[in-house]
C-alpha positions, -999 to 999 in steps of 0.1 A, spaced: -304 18 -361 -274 16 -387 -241 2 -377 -216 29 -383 -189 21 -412 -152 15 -407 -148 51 -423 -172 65 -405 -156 65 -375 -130 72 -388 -139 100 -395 -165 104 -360 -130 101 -342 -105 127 -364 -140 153 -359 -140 143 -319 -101 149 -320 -102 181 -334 -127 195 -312 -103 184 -283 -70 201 -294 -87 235 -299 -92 253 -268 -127 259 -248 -119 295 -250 -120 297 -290 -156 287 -285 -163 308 -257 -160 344 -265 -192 357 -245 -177 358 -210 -141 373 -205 -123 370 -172 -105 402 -165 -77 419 -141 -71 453 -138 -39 469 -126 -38 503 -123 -43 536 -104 -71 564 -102 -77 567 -137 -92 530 -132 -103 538 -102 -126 568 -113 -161 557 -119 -156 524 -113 -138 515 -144 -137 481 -142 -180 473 -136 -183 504 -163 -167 479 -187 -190 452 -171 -216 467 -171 -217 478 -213 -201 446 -218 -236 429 -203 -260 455 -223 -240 440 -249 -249 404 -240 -214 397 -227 -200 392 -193 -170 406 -176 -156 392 -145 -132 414 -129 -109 417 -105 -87 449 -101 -60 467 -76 -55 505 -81 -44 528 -53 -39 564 -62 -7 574 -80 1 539 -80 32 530 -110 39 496 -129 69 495 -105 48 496 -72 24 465 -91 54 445 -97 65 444 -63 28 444 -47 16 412 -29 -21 428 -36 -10 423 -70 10 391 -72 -20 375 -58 -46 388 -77 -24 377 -111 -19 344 -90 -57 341 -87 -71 333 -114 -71 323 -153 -73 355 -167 -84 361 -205 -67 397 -200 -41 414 -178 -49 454 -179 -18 471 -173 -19 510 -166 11 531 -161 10 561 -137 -4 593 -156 26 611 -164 53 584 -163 53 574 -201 58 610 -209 94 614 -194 124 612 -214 129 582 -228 162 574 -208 139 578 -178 108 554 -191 138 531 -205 145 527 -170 112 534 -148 85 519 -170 97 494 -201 111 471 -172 82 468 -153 58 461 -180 78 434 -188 80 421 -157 47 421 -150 35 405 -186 62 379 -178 47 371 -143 9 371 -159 19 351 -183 40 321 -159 8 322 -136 -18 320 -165 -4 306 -201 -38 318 -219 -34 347 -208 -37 380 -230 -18 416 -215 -36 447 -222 -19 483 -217 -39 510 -212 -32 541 -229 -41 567 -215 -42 604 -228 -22 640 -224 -38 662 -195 -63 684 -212 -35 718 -212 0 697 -209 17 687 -180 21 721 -165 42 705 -136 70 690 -160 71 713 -185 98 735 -176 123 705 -174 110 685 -202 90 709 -228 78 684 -250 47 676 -221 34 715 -224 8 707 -246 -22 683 -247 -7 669 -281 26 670 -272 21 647 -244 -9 627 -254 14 617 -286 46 604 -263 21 588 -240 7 570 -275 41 564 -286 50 548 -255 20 527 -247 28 512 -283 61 501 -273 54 482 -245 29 463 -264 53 457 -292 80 447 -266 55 424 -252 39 406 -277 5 423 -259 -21 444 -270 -33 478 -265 -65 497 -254 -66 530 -275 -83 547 -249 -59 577 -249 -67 578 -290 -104 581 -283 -99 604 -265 -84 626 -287 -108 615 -318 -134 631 -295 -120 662 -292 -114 668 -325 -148 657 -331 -168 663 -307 -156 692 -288 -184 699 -268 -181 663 -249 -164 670 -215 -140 644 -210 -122 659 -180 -130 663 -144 -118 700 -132 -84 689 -123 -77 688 -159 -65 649 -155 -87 623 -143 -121 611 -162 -150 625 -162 -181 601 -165 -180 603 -204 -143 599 -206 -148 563 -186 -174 560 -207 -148 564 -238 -127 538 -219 -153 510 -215 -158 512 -250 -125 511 -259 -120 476 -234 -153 463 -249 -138 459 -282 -105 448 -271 -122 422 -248 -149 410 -275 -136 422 -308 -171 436 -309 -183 472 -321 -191 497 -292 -224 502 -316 -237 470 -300 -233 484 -265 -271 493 -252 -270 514 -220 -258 553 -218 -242 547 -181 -264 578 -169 -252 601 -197 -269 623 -224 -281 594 -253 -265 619 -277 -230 620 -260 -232 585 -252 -236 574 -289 -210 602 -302 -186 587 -278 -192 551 -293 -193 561 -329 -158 569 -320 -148 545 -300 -157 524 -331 -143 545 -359 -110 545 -338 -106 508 -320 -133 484 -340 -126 497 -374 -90 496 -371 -83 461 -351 -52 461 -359 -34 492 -350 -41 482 -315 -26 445 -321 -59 431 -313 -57 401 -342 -15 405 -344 -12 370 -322 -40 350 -335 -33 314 -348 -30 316 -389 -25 282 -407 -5 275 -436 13 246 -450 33 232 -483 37 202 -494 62 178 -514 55 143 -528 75 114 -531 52 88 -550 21 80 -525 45 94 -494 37 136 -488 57 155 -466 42 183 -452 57 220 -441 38 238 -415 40 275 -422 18 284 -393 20 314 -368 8 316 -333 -1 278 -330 2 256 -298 -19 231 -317 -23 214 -353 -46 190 -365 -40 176 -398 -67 160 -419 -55 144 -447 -86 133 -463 -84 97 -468 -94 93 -426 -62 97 -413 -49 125 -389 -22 136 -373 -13 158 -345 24 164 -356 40 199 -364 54 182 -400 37 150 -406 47 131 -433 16 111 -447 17 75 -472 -14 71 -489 -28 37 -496 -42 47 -536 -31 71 -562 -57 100 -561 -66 137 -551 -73 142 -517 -84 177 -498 -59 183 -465 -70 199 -440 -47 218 -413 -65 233 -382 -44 256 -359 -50 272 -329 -40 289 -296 -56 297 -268 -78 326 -279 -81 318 -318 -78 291 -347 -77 293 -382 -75 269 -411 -59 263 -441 -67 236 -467 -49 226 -495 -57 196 -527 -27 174 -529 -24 148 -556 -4 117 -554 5 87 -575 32 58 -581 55 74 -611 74 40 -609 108 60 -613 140 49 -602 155 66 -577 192 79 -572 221 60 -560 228 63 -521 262 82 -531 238 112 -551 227 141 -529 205 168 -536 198 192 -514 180 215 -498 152 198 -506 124 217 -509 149 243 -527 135 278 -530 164 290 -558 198 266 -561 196 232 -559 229 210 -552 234 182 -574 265 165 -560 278 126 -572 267 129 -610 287 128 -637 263 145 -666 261 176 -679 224 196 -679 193 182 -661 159 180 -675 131 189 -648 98 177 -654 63 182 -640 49 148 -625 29 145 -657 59 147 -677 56 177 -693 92 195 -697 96 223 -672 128 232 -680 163 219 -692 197 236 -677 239 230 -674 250 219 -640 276 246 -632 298 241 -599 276 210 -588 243 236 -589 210 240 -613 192 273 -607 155 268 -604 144 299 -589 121 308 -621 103 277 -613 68 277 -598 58 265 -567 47 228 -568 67 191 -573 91 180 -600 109 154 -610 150 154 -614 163 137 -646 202 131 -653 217 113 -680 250 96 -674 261 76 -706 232 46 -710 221 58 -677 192 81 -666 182 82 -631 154 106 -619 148 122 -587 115 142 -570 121 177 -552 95 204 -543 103 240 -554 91 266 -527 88 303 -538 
């Protein structure tokens, strides 16, 4: 058996490392802990083991838990001990929040007052009792003829469109306000009628879900859940194949094939850096959204763990850096070639500043006596040659990358590096 190299481990322990800072639940997308908050339309055919159930014909698993009496309204969850302790309970992948039927409807004065407050309250409290966690509203859709007993006082509501498109509207706010995502059940829903208009989505109280419009709403939570098409899902749930796999082809043309309208990839991790060199010494700029953790790989065997790092390489060379992001739920990585070497040039006097450094249009040139600059690539090649005017050279034509500063003062030319950023 070989005896492992200095640089192998090295690189064994950056590769161990990495593995550590990213999240279990990046690798483990298979089985989704889930709680439901809600209210009859949940309620109706057992929602929540509907959405377990196509989840396992899938090959996935849904644990649930869930809490909805009839009529019940965000306001009645945030003050519910049923609720607090069910939230309290358990490392939840997903809150499901669902407002009562009608609520989201209203004027907005009234769901300004009734409804946005109590979303947020309860997304805040999810997220204190379980940091991982990802909130999920539930839109739901118009009643199949309007709101009949609104309609007088608030017209809008008298029609299935007009009040399936506020309750769209509104479900999309508190997402937005949130930072969460959405289940586009109500938007199935109407897909379905528009393209399949034989499918009876309503039981005869014009409201509530009939067995195919749960069905709708599984699908709809199977994506959002597993970022997986409904067209994977294997069982019917008792219904007519034909309807079953009409209601999935839209549940896919309308949730899977359009991720993000629903915000379903809006908070993963996304990794991106720049970079400026100073001889063998790089300083790196994380540009990253969403991430709780970065690993940096700078391809000679070192790493680092630091938002910024800055990195001093032993040789002159090309070297491939690495920077792997995540969060709880995603990761993503960016990579980058960065080339450094000793240019052997002077540097300025401690009473020169330039600044801001990287520079993206101006950059201040303050404590020199001369005239115009020349800047230069690092392999000498002139970039460009301009007047200092008012202690300032403009470089915003310049293209992303290093350069180096020159200045002549009499006998004396003294050189500086700076990193011009788009």
């Amino acid at each position: 058996m070989k005896t492992p190299t200095s640089n192998q481990c090295i690189f064994l322990s950056a590769f161990l490392i990495s593995l550590l800072l990213v999240p279990q639940s990046v690798f483990s997308q298979t089985k989704k802990k889930v709680l439901f908050l809600g209210n009859s339309y949940t309620a109706y055919n057992n929602l929540p083991q509907l959405v377990a159930d196509v989840a396992l014909s899938a090959g996935d698993t849904v644990v649930f838990s869930s809490n909805t009496p009839g009529g019940y309204t965000l306001q009645g969850h945030s003050a519910d001990a049923t609720s607090f302790s069910l939230i309290s309970a358990g490392d939840w992948d997903h809150v499901v929040l669902q407002e009562q039927s009608q609520r989201p409807s209203f004027p907005l004065s009234q769901v300004q007052s009734s409804v946005f407050p109590y979303a947020r309250a309860l997304d805040s409290i999810a997220h204190a009792l379980n940091p991982c966690v990802q909130t999920v509203f539930y839109m739901t859709w118009g009643r199949k003829n309007g709101d009949a007993s609104n309609c007088a006082v608030w017209p809008p509501v008298c029609t299935y469109a007009g009040m399936d498109s506020l309750l769209r509207l509104r479900y999309m706010q508190m997402a937005q306000d949130n930072d969460a995502m959405v289940s586009p059940v109500g938007a199935i829903w109407r897909h379905i009628r528009n393209t399949y208009p034989g499918i009876e989505l309503y039981q005869t109280d014009e409201s509530h879900p009939s067995l195919a419009g749960s069905y709708a709403a599984a699908c709809a939570f199977y994506t959002v859940f597993f970022r997986k098409s409904p067209g994977l899902i294997a069982t019917d749930a008792g219904l007519d194949p034909l309807v079953a796999s009409q209601i999935r082809q839209a549940a896919t043309a309308v949730a899977f094939d359009s991720l993000s309208n629903w915000f379903m990839d809006a908070y993963d991790a996304t990794s991106a850096f720049t970079f400026f060199n100073n001889g063998l010494s790089t300083t790196f700029q994380n540009n990253s959204n969403f991430a709780d953790y970065h690993n940096w790989d700078f391809g000679d065997g070192y790493i680092s763990t630091q938002v910024n790092p800055t990195h001093v390489y032993a040789t002159p060379g090309t070297y491939q850096v690495v920077l792997q992001t995540s969060n709880c739920f995603s990761s993503d990585t960016a990579t980058a070639w960065v080339s450094v070497f000793n240019t052997g040039l002077p540097e300025w006097s401690s009473s020169v500043s330039i600044f801001p450094n990287p520079v993206t249009d101006e950059l201040n040139i303050v404590g020199v006596n001369g005239e115009e600059v020349t800047i230069q690539f690092l392999d000498g090649r002139v970039a460009m040659v301009s007047p200092i005017v008012d202690e300032k050279v403009n470089v915003q034509e310049l293209p992303t990358g290093a350069y180096v500063l020159r200045v002549s003062s009499g006998e004396t030319i003294r050189s500086y590096r700076f990193f011009k950023l788009k």
